[in-house]
C-alpha positions in Angstrom: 0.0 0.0 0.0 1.9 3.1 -1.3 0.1 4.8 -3.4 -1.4 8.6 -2.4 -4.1 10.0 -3.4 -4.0 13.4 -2.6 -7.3 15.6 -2.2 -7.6 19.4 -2.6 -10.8 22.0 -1.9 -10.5 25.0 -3.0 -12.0 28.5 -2.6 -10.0 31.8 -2.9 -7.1 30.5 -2.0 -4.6 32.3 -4.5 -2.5 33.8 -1.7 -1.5 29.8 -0.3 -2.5 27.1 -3.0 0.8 27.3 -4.3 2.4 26.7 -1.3 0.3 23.8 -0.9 0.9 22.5 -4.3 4.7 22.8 -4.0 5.3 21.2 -0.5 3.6 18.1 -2.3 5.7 18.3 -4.9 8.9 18.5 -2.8 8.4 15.1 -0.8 11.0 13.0 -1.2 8.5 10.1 -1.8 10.1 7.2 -4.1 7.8 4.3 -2.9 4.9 4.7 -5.3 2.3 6.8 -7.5 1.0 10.5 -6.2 -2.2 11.8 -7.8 -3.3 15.7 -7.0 -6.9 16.3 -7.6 -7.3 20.4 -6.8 -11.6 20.7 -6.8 -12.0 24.5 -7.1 -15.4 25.8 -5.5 -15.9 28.8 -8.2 -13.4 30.9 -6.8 -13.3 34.8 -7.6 -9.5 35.3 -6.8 -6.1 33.9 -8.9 -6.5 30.5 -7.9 -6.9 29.1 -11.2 -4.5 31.2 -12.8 -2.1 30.0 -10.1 -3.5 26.0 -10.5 -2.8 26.1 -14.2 0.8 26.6 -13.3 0.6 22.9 -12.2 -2.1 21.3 -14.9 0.9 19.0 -16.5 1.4 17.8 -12.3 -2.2 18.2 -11.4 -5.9 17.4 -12.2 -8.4 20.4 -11.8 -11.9 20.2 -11.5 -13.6 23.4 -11.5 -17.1 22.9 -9.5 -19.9 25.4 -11.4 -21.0 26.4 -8.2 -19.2 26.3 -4.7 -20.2 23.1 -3.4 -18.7 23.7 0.1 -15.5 21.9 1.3 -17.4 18.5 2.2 -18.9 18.0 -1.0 -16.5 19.0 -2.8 -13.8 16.5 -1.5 -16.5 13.6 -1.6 -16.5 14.5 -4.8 -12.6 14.3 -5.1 -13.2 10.9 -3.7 -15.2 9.4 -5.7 -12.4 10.3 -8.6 -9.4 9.4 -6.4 -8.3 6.3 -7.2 -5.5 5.1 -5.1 -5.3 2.9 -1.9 -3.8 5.7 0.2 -6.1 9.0 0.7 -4.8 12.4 1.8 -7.5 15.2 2.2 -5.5 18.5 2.6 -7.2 22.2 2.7 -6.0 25.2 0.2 -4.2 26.9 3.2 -2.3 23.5 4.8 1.4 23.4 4.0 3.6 20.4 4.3 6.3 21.9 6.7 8.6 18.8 5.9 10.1 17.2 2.7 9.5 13.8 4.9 6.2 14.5 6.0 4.3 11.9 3.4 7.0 9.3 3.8 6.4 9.2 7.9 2.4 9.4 7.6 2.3 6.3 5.0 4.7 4.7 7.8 2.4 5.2 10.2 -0.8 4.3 8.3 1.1 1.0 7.4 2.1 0.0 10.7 -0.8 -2.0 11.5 -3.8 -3.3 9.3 -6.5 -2.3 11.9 -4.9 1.5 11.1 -7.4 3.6 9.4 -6.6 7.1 9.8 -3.3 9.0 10.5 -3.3 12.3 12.2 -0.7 14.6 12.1 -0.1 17.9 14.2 -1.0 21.7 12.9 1.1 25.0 13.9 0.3 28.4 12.7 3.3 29.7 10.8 5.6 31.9 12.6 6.5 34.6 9.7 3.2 35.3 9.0 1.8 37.5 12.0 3.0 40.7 10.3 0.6 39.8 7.2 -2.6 39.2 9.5 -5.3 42.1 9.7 -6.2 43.2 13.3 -9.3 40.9 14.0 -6.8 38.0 12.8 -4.6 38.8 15.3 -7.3 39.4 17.7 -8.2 35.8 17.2 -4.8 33.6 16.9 -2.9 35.9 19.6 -3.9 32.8 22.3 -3.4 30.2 19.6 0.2 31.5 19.3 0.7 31.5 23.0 0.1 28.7 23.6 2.3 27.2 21.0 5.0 29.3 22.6 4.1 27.6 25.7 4.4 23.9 23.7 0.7 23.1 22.7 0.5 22.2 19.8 -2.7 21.1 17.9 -2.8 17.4 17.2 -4.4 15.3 15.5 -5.3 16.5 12.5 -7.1 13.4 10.5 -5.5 13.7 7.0 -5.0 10.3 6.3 -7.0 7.6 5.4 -6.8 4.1 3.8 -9.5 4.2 1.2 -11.3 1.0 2.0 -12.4 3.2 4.8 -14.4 5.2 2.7 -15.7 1.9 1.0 -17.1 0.6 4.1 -18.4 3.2 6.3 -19.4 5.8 3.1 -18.0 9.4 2.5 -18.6 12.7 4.5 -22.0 13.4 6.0 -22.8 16.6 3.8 -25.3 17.8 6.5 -22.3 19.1 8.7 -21.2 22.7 7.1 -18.0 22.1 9.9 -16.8 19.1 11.9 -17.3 16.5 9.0 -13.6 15.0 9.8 -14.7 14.4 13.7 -17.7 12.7 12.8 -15.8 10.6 10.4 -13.1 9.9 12.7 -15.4 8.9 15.3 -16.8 6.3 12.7 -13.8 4.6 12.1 -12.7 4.2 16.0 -16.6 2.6 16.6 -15.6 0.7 13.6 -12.9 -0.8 15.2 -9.8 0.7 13.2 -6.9 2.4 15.1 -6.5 6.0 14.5 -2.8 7.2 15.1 -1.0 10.3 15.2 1.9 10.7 13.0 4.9 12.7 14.2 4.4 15.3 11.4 2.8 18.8 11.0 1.4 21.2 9.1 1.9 24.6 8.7 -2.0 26.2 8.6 -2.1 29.4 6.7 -5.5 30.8 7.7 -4.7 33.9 9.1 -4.0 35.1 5.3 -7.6 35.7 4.4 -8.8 38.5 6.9 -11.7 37.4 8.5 -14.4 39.8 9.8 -16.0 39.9 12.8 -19.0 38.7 11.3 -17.5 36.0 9.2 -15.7 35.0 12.5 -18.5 34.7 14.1 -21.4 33.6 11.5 -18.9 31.5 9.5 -16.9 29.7 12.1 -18.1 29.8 15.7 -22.1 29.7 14.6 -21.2 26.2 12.4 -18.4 25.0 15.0 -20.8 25.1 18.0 -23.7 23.4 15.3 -21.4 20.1 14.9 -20.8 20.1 17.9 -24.0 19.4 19.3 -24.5 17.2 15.9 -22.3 15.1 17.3 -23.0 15.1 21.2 -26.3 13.7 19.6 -25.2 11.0 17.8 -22.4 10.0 20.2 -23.4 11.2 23.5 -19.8 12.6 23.9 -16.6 14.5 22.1 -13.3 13.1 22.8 -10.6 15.3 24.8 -8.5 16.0 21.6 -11.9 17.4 19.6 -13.4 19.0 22.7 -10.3 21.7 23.0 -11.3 22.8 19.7 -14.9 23.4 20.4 -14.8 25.0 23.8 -13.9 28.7 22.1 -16.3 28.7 19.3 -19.3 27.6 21.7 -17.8 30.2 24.7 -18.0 33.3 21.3 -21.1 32.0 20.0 -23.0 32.4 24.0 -21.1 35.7 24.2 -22.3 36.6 20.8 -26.2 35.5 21.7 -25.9 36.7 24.9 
């Protein structure tokens, strides 16, 4: 099992695709095939322009609407067609030229493995290029990755007869899709491991509003969230960190 397919969203993402694009490109990866499927959700920016760079090393499917980022990588699984699935956002950068060789370790160190996490950082030498409500917002992210937190367990990874058994993403989430399907596969009975790898997330770039902050993130965070207390009567410690701030903005907001 070695071969990667490799699964893209994107919307607007001009100012990072690139990045994302070329720290694929870069992995010192000699054990078997890599496929990039880039699905584009009608974006207004340079992100095609930027794609077409790529279109000998990459296949681009340009949705005619913006299907959202679930849909849209169902749909880049459904194409995919290797053994090895890797779902990566527009603004995730591979901060290592080893990353994909120790995440396929990991995902092949036991058959009942199903998914491979890996751990996310917000990039250092971007701070000066965040707008104020940005900063507002990842100031206590970065402090407490000063202080050694670091987000893990991303779920990026998956072995594809996952998919085939227990179905794609549940488009009724608008946010939390990956935690619902990672709490499939663990009541499944796979083993879902975190590789000793990160990612370098670039979403500070795009300059979110208040509103968006709010309306866009915290309103939908907080709505999976209690999607899934319902259907599993509990969120595990690693996914419960990420849901405490959105739910604590959201009362504040409604309050």
């Amino acid at each position: 099992m070695k071969n990667i397919s490799f699964i893209i969203p994107n919307y607007n993402g001009e100012k990072t695709i690139g990045k994302v694009i070329e720290s694929i490109l870069n992995q010192d990866y000699k054990k078997g095939k890599r496929e990039i499927i880039i699905l584009d959700n009608k974006s207004e920016d340079n992100s095609i322009k930027i794609i077409s760079k790529y279109k000998s090393k990459v296949k681009i499917i340009r949705n005619k609407k913006n299907l959202g980022e679930v849909s849209s990588t169902n749909k880049g699984l459904k194409i995919a067609k290797y053994e090895i699935i890797c779902i990566i956002l527009c603004d995730y950068v591979l901060n290592s030229e080893y990353w994909l060789n120790k995440m396929v370790n990991a995902i092949n160190s036991s058959k009942n493995v199903g998914m491979v996490g890996t751990n996310v950082v917000l990039p250092r030498d971007s701070w000066n290029n965040y707008k104020f409500w940005d900063k507002v917002i990842l100031s206590p992210a970065f402090h407490k990755e000063s202080k050694g937190y670091i987000k893990r367990g991303k779920p990026v990874m998956y072995k594809k007869e996952v998919f085939d058994k227990l179905g794609l993403y549940d488009e009724s989430y608008k946010m939390g899709a990956d935690t619902d399907m990672r709490l499939k596969i663990l009541k499944q009975g796979y083993k879902v491991v975190n590789a000793k790898t990160t990612l370098l997330h670039y979403h500070g770039y795009y300059g979110l509003s208040w509103y968006n902050q709010i309306f866009k993130k915290s309103l939908p965070l907080t709505e999976a969230a209690g999607v899934i207390f319902r259907r599993y009567g509990f969120i595990d410690k690693i996914y419960w960190k990420n849901y405490w701030n959105p739910l604590i903005a959201t009362s504040l907001y409604l309050g």
